[in-house]
N, C-alpha and C positions, 0 to 999 in steps of 0.2 A: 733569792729563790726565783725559779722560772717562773714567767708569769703563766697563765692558764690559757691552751688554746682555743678559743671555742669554735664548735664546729662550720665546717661551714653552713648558709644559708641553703636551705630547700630552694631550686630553680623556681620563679612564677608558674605556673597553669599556663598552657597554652591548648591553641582548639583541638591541636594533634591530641596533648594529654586526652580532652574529655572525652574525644571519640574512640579513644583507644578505653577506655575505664569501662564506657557505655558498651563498647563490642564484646569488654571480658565480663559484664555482667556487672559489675559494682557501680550501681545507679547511682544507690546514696551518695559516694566515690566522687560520680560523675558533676553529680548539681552542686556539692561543696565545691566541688573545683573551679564549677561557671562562677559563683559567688564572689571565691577568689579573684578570678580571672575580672569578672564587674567591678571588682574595689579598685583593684591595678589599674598602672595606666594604661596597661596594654588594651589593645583594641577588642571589643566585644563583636568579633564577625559571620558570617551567613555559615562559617565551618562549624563554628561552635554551638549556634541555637540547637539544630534538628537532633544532634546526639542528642543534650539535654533535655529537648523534650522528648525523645524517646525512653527516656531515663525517666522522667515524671510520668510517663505513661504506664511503663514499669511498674513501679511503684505506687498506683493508683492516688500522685497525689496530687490532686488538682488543684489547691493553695499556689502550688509552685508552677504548673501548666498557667495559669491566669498570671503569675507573673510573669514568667519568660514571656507568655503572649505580650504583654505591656512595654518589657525591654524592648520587644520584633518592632513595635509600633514606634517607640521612642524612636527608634534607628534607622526606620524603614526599612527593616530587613524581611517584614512577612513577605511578602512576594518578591524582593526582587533581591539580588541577580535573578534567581529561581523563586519556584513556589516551593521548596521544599520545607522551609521554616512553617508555612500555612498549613501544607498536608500534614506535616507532621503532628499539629496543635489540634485540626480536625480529629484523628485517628486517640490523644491525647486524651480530648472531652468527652469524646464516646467510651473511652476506657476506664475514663472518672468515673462514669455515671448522669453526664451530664449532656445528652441529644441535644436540646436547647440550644446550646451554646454551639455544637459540635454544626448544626443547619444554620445558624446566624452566621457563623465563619467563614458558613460554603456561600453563601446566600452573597454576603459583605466582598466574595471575591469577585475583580470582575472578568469575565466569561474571557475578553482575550488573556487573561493571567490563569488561567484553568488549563491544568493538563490530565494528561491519563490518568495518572497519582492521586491527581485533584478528586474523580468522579471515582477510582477504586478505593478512597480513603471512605466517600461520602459511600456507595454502596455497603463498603462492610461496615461503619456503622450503623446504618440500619438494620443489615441481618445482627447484627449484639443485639439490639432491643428488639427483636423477633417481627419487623416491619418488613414483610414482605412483600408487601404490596407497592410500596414507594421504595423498597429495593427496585424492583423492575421498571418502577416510574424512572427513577434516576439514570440507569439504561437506557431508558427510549432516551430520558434529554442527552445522556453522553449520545448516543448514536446521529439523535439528530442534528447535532452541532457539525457534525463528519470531519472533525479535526483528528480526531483519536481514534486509536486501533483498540481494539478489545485485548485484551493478554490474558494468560493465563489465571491470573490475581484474580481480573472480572468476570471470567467463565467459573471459575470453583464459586465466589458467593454468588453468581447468578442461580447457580445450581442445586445450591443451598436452600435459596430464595426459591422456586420450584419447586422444592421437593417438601414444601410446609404450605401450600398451595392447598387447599381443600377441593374431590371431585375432581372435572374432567379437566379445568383450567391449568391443574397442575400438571397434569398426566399429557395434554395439550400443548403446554409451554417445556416443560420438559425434552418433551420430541424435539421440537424446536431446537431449544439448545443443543443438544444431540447433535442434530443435521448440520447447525453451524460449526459445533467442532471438528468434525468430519471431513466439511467443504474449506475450512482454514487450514488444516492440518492439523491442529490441536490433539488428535489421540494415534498419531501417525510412530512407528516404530521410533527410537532413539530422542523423541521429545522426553520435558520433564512428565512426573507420572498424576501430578497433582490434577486435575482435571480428569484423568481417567478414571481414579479414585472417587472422588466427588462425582460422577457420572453414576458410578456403581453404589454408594450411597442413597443417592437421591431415585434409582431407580427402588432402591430396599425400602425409603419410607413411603414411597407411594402405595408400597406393596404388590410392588408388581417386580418380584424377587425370580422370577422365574427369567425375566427381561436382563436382569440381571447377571445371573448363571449364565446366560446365553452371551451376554458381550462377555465376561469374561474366558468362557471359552474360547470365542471365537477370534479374540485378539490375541494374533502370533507375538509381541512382544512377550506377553504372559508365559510363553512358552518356546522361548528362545532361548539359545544355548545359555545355561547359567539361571533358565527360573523364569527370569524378568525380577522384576522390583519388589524388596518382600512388603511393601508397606502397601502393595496390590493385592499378597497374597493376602496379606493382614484385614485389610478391609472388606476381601470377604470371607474370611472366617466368621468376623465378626458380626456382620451382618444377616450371617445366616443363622450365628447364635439369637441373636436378637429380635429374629422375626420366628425362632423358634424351629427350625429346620438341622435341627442337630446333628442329627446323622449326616447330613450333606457336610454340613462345618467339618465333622473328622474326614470324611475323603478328600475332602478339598486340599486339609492338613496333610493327609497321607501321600496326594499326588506333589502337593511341594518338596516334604521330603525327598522323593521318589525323582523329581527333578533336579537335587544338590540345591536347595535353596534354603540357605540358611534360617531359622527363626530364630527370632530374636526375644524378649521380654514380653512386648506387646503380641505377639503370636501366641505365647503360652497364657496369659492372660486373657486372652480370647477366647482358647480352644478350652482352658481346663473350665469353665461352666455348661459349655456342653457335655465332659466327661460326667459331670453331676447329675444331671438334668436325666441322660439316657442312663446313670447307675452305671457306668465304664469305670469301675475304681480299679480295674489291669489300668486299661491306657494310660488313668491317671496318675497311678505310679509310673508307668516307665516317664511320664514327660516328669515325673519329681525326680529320678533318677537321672536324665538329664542336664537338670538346674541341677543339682549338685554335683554335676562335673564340672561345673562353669562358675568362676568365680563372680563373676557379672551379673549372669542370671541368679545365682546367690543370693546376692546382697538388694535384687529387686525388689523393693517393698510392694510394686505391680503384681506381680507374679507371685510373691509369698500370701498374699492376702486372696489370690486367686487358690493356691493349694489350701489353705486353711479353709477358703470355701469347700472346695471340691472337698476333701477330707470329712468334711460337717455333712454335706450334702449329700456323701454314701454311708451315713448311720458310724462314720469314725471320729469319734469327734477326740477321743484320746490323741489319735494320729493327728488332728488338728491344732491340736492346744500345744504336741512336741514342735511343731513346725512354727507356730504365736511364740512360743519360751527360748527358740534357735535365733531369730531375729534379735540384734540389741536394741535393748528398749528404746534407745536416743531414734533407732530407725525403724521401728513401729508407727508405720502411719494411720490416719484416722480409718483408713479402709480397712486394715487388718484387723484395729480393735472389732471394728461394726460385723465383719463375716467370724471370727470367735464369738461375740458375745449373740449373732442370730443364733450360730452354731449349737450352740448350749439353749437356747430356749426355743429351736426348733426339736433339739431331741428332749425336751422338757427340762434337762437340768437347772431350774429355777435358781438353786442358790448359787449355783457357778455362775450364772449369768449375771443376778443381783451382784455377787460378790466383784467379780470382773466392773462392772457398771462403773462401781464405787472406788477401784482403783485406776479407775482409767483416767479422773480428772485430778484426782487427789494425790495420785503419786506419779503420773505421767506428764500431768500438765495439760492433754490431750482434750478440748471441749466437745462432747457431745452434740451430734451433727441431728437433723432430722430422723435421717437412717438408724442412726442410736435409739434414738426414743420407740418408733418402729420396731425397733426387736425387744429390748428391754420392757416395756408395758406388757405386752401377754405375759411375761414370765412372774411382772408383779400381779397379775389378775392371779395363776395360776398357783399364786407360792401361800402356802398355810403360814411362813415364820416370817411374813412380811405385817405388817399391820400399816393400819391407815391407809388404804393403796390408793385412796381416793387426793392424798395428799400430791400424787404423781404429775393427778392433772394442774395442781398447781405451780407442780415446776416445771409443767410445760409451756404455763400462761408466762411466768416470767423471765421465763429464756428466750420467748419473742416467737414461741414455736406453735400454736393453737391453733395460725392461719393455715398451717400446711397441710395438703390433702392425705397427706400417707401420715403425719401423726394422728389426724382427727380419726381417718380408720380406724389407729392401735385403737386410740381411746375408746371409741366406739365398742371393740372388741372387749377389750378390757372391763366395759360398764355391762358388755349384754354377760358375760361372764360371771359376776357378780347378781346378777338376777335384775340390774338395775335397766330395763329395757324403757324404762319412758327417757333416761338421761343421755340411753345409745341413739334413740330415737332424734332427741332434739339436738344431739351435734351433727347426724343426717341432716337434716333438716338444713342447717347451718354450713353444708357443703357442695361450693358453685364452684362449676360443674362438678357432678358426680358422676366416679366411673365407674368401672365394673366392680372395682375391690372394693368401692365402699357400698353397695348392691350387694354385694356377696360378704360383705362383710355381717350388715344387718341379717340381710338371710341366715347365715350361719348364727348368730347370735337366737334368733326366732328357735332354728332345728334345736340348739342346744339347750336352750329353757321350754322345749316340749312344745312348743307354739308352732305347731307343722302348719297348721290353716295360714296364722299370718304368714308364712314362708311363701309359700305358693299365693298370696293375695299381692305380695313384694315382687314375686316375678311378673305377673300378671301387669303391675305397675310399670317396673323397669321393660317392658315391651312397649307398654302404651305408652311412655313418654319416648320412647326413640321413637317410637311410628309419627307422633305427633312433632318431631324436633325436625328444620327447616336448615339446619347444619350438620354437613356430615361426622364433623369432630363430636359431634353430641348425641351421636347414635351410640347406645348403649345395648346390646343383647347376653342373653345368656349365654358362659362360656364353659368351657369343660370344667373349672373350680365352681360352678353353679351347680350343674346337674350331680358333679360328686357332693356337695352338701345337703340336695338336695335328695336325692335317692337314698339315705340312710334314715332320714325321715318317713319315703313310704314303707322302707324295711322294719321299723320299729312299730309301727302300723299296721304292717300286713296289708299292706295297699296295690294291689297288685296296677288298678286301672289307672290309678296316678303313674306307680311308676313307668306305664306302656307307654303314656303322655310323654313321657322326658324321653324315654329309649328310643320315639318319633322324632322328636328333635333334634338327639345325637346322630342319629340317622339322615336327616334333611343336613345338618349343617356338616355333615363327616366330621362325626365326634365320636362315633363309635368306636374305631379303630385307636382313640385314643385312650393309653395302656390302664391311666386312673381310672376313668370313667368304663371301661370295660372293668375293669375289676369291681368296681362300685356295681355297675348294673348285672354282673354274676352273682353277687351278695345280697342284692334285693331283690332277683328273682327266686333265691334259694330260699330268702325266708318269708317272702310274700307264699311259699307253698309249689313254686314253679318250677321243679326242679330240671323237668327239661329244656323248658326257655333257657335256666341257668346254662347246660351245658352249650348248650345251641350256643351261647355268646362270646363261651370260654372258646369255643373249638372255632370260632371266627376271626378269634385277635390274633392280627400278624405277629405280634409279638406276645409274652406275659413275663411278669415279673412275679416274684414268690411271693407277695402277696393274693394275688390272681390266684395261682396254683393254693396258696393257703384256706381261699374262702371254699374253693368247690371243696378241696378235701374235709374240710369241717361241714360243707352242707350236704354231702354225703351222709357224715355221721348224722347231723340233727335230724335226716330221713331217715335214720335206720338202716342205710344200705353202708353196713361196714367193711363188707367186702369189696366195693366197688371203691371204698375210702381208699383201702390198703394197696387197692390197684391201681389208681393213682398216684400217691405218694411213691409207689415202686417206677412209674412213668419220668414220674417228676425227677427221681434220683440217678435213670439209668440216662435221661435225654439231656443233663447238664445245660437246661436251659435258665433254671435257677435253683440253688444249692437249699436245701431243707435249712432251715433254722429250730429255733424253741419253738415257735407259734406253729409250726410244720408240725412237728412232732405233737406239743400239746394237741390239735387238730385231730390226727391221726392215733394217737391214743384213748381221744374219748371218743371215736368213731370204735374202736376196740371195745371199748367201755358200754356201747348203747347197742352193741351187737354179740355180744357176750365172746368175742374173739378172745380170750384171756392170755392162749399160747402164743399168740400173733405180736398182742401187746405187749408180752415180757420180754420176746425176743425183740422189739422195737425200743424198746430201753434199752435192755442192756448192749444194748451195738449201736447206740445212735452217738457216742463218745467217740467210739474204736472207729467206725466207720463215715462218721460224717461230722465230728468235729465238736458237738453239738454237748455243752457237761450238764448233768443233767442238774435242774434246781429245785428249789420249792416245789414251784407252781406240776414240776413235772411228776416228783415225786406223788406229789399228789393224784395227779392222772395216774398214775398206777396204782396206787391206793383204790381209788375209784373204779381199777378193771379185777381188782381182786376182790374189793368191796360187793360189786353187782352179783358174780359168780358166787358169793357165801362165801370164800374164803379168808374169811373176816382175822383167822388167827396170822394170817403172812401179811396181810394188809397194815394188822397193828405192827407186826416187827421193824417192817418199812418204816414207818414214822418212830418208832423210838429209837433206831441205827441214825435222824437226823439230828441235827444240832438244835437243842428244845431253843424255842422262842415264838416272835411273832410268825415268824416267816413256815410254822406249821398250822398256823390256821385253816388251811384251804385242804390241809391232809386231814387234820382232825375232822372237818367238816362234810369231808367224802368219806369216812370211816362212819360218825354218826349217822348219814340219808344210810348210806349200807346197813347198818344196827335199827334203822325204822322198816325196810326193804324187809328184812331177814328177822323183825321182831326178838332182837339179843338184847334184851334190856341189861344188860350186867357191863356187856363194854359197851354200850347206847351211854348207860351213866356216865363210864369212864372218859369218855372221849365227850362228852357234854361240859364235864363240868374242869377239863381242861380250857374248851372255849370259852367258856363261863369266863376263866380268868383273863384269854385272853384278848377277848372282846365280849364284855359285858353290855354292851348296850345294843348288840346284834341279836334282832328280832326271831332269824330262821333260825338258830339255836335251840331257843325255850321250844318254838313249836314243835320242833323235830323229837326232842325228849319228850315233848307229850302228847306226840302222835302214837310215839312207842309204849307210855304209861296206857293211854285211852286204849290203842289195839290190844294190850295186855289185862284189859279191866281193873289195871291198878288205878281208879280214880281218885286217890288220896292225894296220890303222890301227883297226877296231873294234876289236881286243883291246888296243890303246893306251890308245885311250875308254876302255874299261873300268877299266884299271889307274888311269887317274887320279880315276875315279871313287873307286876302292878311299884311293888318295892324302889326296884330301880327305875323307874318310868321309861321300862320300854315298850311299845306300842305295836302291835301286829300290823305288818300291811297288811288293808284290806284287798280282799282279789276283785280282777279287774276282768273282764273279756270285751272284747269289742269283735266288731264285722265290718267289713267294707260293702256297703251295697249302694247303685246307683253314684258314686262319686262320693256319696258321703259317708261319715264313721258314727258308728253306732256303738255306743259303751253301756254296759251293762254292771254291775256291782250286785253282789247276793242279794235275795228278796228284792231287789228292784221293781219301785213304783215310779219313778219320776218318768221315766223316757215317755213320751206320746202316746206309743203305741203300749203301754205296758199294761195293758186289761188285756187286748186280745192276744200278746205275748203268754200272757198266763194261764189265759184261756186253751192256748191253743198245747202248752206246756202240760196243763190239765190230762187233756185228753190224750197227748204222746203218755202221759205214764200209767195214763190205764190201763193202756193198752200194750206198752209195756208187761206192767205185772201181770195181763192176760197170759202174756207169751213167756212166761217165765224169769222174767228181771228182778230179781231181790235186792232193796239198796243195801248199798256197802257201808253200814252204820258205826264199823268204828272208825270213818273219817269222822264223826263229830266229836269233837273234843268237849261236850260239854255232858255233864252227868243225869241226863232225863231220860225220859220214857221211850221204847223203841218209834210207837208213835212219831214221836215229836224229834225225834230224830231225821224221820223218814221226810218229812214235814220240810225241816233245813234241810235237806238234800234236794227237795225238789226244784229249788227255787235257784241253784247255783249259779253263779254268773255265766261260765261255759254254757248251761244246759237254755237259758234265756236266750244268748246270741243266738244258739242253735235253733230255737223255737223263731227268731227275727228270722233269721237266714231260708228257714223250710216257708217262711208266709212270703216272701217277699220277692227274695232272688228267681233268677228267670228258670222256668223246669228244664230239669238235669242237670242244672249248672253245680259244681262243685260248694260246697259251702265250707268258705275259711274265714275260723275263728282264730282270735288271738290271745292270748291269756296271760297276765303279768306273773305268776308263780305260777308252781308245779300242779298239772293239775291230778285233782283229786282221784282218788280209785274208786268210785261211785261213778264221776262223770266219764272216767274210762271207760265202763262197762255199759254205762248207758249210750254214751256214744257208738259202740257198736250195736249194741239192738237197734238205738235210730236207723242207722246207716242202713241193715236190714230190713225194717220195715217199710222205710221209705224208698229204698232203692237209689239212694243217693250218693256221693262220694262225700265225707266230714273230713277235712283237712284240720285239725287243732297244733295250733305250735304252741305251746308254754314255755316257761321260765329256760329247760335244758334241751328240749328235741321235736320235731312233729311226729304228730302221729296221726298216720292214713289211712279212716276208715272205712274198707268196703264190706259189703255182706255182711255184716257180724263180726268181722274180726280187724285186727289194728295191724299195721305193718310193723309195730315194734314184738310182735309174736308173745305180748307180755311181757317183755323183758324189759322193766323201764326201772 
């Protein structure tokens, strides 16, 4: 039998091999092969250390960097022939994590064995651990030795190094650098571009981006035949996304293409959060249509996790999750997960986000990053079918994640959410430095559990600790995500004087022109009662988005002027500066609904499908319930609801059919449409009332004190009414019979005397607002004392004469305080502005500008 050949021997390792392993990327590869090559007799020489350790550097594995150091020493190879073995091992320890070692190295070399390499190894590791300051030390000593030339390598982290400089030192040294690249050649046509780049950066974090714009204009390579270098054009795209200058970033885009300059991944990944940011979901499609002509850009996990953003961040998020499910999961990177799973709980889809979360490490392999925990917590604060959510924070303590400033935010957010505002409080507390988001974080936590005083005592704070901080990195002011969380607090208020405060500020800082906070400050002038302030700020903004156009059209209707709604909305639709939606339409149907427009409103239904895209749902249906409801045509109003699909989702029709049946006193479909809501939310308070406002005005007192009891039954609980007034800066709350407030003797005293005088001049109360079964008397009695009719009485003693008096009131108000707010208004010569639960109403002379029709 032949005997067996075995194959031949694998050749030794030699230094060619390891530099060649190290060049093609296979580090691991590389140091088994030094290993090799050290066991052998072959020689261990100066060819073979510096791949290896470029190879351990790689690999961040510093066990093996400390050894190879030890072989360089065994053999005397760290410095000589060259210093490259040295540099290399410098560059090595800084990439372990270990500066220490990385300065003893440099320290240990002596100065005639130090080259260029030597002081560009030592400068950039200082810029990795963020030492900017002995970055530039190290510089003076390379310069002052005058052996070395500066190169390109030491002007980029120089520049680096500058542009993390705080104040004028940076802005100072920078120049500087500047000037020397300039005077060397260094940003001279057909050099390399890395330096030009890095110039154009470091002018973007000083913030001085306009410096910026200006050199890249004005440098003719940028715009020589073929473009110039896209990783210039890249850089500043980029950086005009990121100082927020977005509409620049797409011309900028637009003039590259325009030039033949090709983009690449890192382009479109730049550009498409600017597409977000200004709502461009055209451009953002055509650059998706472009990646998918390109197999390259395809397969970019950069750029697919950038559309996935974009997608999420123009309200698509369906369009998001096909782009997340096109990607194979092996090449889903951590960034795709994190922009889907914000995706989803920035448009609230809680369980898709929860659900996502839970696949993402469990079936992906994939660990949840900072950024993870940051979008995924609000969506656990905000999910009903979550429980425990407090269990979250402890899987953020043992994932090593508690110290980080943008999870302690979430958490923060997450606790004030939950109502737990002392525990939001004490991880504030717990966060050095604090920046804006976690400022505006608490503030927003305050607006949303009704805590408006502390909100504004918070800003008040983050002012005075930046005026008092002695670093410009720790100046902290309020920024346009401020004044929008903030301005919906004086609007739920009716605070007009606060909100002129913030509207000064956006105006000092030029934040008014920005598109949120304009839309925010036309919302809380409309419902602080202002409504031509309102317009004044809508007809100011360079731009509006359909939200903007959404608020005036709806504070229109809440003033009663429906016709000026309708003319709007027709503005809005022929000028295609943003497309009507649901919230458009709902808006504009109950502006229909409060001005008794009926024919305006059906023909707004039925063509808002046909014509703008728009199908109509629930909530809409309902609005037209509501415009049929007001008008008495209570028998087409019901047919509308019983042509929908019966379930939850008629509640809000049923519910505009029943205020109609108390409106129009029809107790027969009052019942019917009661005692459907009855079923399908029985522990909704405005329900019972509503059936026995219509029992009470119909003198069936049986059947209200019935209502009642079952009320009592189910333990549901009437909200008490509320009014308040803003005078002098501060709020003033009032609640029926009201004794507590300070001034509540001459409040009633002076209430007294208005209904004397009143009933002189012919005021009868409107007695069957009381739902309770007693004497006309004692009827007349409760009426006097109404929470509305109190603020009114604070408002007429206090505020300055002629000045308007705005009241605000948590429900509907009553048809008593309707009609005595007009006799006020006459008698006293005053304007009554009341906004309640669904509309204001503006009383002059005697009469209300909802014409009655409410």
């Amino acid at each position: 039998m032949a005997a067996t050949v075995a194959p031949p021997a694998a050749p030794p390792p030699t230094s060619a091999t390891i530099r060649s392993l190290t060049a093609a990327g296979n580090h691991a590869a590389a140091l088994r092969a030094l290993s090799s090559l050290s066991a052998s007799s072959a020689q261990l020489d100066h060819f073979a250390l510096p791949p290896a350790i470029k190879s351990a550097a790689a690999l961040r594995d510093g066990r093996a960097a400390r050894a190879l150091h030890a072989a360089a020493l065994r053999r005397a190879l760290l410095h000589r022939p060259t210093p490259a073995a040295g540099n290399a091992l410098l560059t090595a320890y800084a990439r372990c994590g270990d500066l220490d070692a990385a300065l003893a190295l440099f320290a240990a070399t002596p100065t005639e064995l130090r080259d260029a390499v030597s002081y560009n190894s030592l400068i950039s590791a200082l810029c990795l651990f963020r030492q900017w300051e002995r970055a530039l030390d190290a510089l003076r000593g390379m310069l002052a030795e005058g052996r070395h030339d500066v190169s390109s390598f030491t002007l980029v982290s120089v520049l680096l190094a500058c542009s993390h400089l705080a104040g004028d030192d940076g802005r100072r040294l920078g120049r500087e650098a500047h000037a020397f690249a300039l005077k060397h050649g260094f940003l001279d046509a057909g050099r390399e571009r890395f330096p030009f780049n890095a110039l154009l950066s470091m002018y973007a974090r000083l913030g001085l981006v306009d410096d910026a714009q200006t050199l890249f204009r004005n440098t003719a390579a940028a715009f020589s035949p073929g473009g110039g270098d896209v990783v210039t054009w890249n850089t500043m795209i980029s950086l005009l996304v990121q100082g927020g200058r977005c509409g620049e970033a797409v011309e900028v885009l637009h003039d590259m293409v325009a030039l033949a300059v090709r983009p690449d991944g890192v382009t479109f990944a730049s550009a498409l959060p600017a597409c977000s940011r200004l709502e461009m979901l055209a451009l953002g499609r055509e650059i998706h249509a472009v990646v998918l002509k390109d197999g390259d850009l395809a397969a970019n996990s950069f750029v697919a996790s950038a559309l996935v953003d974009m997608y999420a961040g123009n309200e698509r998020v369906g369009n998001a999750r096909r782009v997340f499910d096109m990607v194979p999961e092996p090449g889903r990177q951590l960034g795709m997960w994190n922009a889907m799973i914000c995706g989803y709980a920035q448009a609230g889809m809680d369980a898709e986000a929860l659900q996502l979360f839970s696949r993402m490490e469990a079936e992906a392999g994939c660990a949840p990053s900072e950024t993870t925990m940051s979008g995924v917590l609000p969506a656990c604060a905000r999910s009903e079918g979550l429980a425990g959510k407090e269990a979250m924070h402890g899987y953020v303590v043992k994932r090593g994640m508690a110290g980080n400033r943008f999870v302690q935010n979430a958490l923060m957010d997450m606790y004030a959410r939950l109502g737990e505002m002392d525990v939001a409080r004490r991880i504030f507390a717990m966060i050095d430095p604090r920046d804006v988001v976690s400022w505006n974080t608490l503030i927003t936590g305050c607006v949303v559990q009704g805590h408006i005083a502390d909100a504004f005592q918070l800003v008040a704070e983050m002012q005075l600790s930046s005026s008092s901080s002695m670093e410009e990195d720790a100046i902290v002011m309020p920024n346009n995500i401020t004044l929008m969380t903030l301005l919906p607090g004086c609007a739920a208020l009716a605070a007009p004087a606060r909100g002129k405060e913030i509207h000064g500020y956006a105006v000092r800082h030029a934040l008014e022109s920005d598109i949120a906070v304009g839309s925010a400050l036309v919302d809380m002038y409309a419902k602080c009662g202002c409504l031509a302030a309102s317009r004044a700020v809508f007809d100011r903004l360079p731009r509006r988005n359909v939200i903007t156009w959404n608020v005036l059209i709806m504070a229109y209707g809440m003033h009663g002027l429906g016709g000026d709604a309708v003319a709007l909305f027709d503005q809005m639709a022929a000028g295609g500066e943003a497309a009507p939606n649901e919230v458009t339409f709902i808006a504009a149907l109950a502006a229909c609904s409060h001005s008794g427009l009926v024919d305006r409103g059906l023909e707004l239904f039925r063509g808002m499908e046909r014509d703008h895209g728009v199908k109509p749902t629930p909530d809409l249906h309902a609005c037209v319930v509501d415009v049929l409801g007001r008008a008495g045509r209570l028998d087409e109003a019901y047919n509308i609801i019983t042509s929908m699909q019966p379930g939850e989702h008629q509640v809000s029709a049923w519910s505009s059919l029943l205020g109609a049946c108390r409106l129009h006193r029809n107790v027969s479909l009052g019942e019917v449409a009661a005692e459907r809501l009855f079923e399908l939310e029985p522990d909704e308070a405005s329900h019972y009332v509503l059936l026995c406002n219509i029992y009470s005005a119909a003198g069936m007192w049986e059947k209200s004190v019935a209502v009642r009891a079952r009320m009592r039954r189910q333990g549901v609980a009437k909200e008490p009414g509320c009014s308040w007034i803003e005078l002098d800066g501060a709020i003033h709350r009032f609640m029926a019979g009201e004794s507590s407030h300070p001034a509540s003797a001459e409040v009633h005293a002076h209430m007294d005397a208005l209904w004397e005088r009143m009933r002189r001049e012919g005021y009868a109360p409107d007695t069957s607002c009381v739902l309770h079964d007693v004497g006309e008397a004692e009827k007349a009695a409760m009426l006097r004392y109404h929470s509305e009719k109190l603020a009114i009485a604070l408002g007429l003693l206090r505020a300055p004469a002629g000045a308007a008096i705005r009241v605000a009131k948590n429900l509907r108000v009553c048809n008593d305080c309707h009609e005595a707010a007009k006799f006020i208004s006459k008698m006293v010569g005053r304007e009554i502005v009341l906004r309640d639960v669904r509309r204001f109403h503006h009383f002059r002379d005697g009469s209300c500008s909802c014409g009655d029709y409410w």
